[in-house]
C-alpha positions in Angstrom: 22.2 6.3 -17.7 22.1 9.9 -17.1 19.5 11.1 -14.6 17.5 14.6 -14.3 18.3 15.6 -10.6 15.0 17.7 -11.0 12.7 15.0 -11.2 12.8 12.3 -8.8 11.3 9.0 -9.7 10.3 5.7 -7.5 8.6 3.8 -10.8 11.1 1.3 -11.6 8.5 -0.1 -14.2 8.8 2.8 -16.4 11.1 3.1 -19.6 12.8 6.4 -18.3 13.5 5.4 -14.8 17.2 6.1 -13.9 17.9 2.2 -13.2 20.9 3.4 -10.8 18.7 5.6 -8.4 15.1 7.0 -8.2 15.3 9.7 -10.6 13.9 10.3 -14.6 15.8 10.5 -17.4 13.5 12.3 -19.0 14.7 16.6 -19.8 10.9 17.3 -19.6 7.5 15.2 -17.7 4.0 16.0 -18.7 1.4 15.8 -15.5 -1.5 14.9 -16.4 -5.1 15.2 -14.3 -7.9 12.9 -14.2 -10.9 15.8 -13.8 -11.5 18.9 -14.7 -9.8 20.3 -11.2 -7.5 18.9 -10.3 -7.9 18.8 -5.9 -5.6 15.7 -4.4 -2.3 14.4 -5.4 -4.3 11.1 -6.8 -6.5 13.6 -9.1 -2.6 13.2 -11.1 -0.2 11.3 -12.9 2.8 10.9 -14.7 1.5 11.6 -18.8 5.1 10.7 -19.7 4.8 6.9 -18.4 6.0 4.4 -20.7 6.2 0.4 -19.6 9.5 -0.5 -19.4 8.4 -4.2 -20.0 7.4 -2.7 -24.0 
């Protein structure tokens, strides 16, 4: 499976993980925010997460 070299990926449960190395398949990722503003890297995620286990 092809692999964006842009984004780099450790989630191995998700759908679009590269399952050859730690990359995303995905062209594009949405990050999302969990509050208004946005001030530590654990105010965000990955909006593009899909279970791989679907």
């Amino acid at each position: 499976m092809d692999h964006n070299s842009s984004i780099g990926c450790v989630v191995t449960e998700c759908k679009y993980h590269c399952k050859e190395d730690d990359y995303c398949t995905l062209n594009k990722i949405e990050v999302t925010k969990h509050s208004s503003t946005a001030k530590s890297v654990e105010c965000t995620d990955c909006g593009s997460f899909e279970s791989s286990s679907k």
